[in-house]
N, C-alpha and C positions, 0 to 999 in steps of 0.2 A: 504494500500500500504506500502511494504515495503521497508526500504530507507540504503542503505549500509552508515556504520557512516553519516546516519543522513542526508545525503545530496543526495545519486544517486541511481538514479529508474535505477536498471538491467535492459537489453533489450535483452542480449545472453552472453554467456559465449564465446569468442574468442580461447583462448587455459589454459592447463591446466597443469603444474610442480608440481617439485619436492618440492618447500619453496610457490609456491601460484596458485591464478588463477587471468587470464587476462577477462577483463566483457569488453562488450558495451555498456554504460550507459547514461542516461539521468541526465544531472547537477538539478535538482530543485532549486539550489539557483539564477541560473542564470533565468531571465524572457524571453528568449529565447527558453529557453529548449534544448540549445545547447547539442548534444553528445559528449560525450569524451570516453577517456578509461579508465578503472581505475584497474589499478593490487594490489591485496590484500595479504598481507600476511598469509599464511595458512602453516603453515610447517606439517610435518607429522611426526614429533617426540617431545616429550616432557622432554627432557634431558636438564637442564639448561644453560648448556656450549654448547649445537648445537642451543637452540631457539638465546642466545647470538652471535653466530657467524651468523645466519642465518637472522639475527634482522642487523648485521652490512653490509652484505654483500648485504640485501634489500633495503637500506639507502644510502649505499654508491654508487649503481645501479640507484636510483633513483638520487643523485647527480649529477653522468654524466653525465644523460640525460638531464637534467636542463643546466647543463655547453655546452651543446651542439646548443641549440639556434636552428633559425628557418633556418631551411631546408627544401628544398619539399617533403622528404622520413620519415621527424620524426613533428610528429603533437606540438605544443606550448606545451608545460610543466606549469603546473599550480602550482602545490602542490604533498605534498606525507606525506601520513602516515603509519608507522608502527604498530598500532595497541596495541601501550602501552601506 
């Protein structure tokens, strides 16, 4: 089985951009096996000053959503990584 950084068993792939793709995933760290979501970074270019800006613009997206808190339309916010 394999485990997106180490921790989430994919279950579908949700949608799919420009800088990444959004999954359906299963936590295995959690003994629940709670689902979540987890958006990955993937960009499709490899020019150092676009992975840079696209690395900042992934970070600071997932910042907002964290600052955003629980609402009934946006699921708990856990963690985020950029993939460096």
């Amino acid at each position: 089985m394999e485990l997106l950084n180490g921790r989430y068993k994919i279950r579908k792939v949700l949608g799919k951009g420009g800088f990444g793709t959004t999954f359906l995933a299963e936590d295995k760290q959690l003994s629940n096996g709670s689902l979540c979501v987890v958006k990955q970074l993937q960009p499709s270019f490899s020019e150092p000053y676009l992975l840079k800006n696209a690395k900042d613009l992934f970070n600071r997206e997932a910042e907002t959503v964290g600052m955003l808190g629980k609402t009934p339309n946006i699921h708990t916010f856990f963690a985020y990584c950029d993939g460096t």
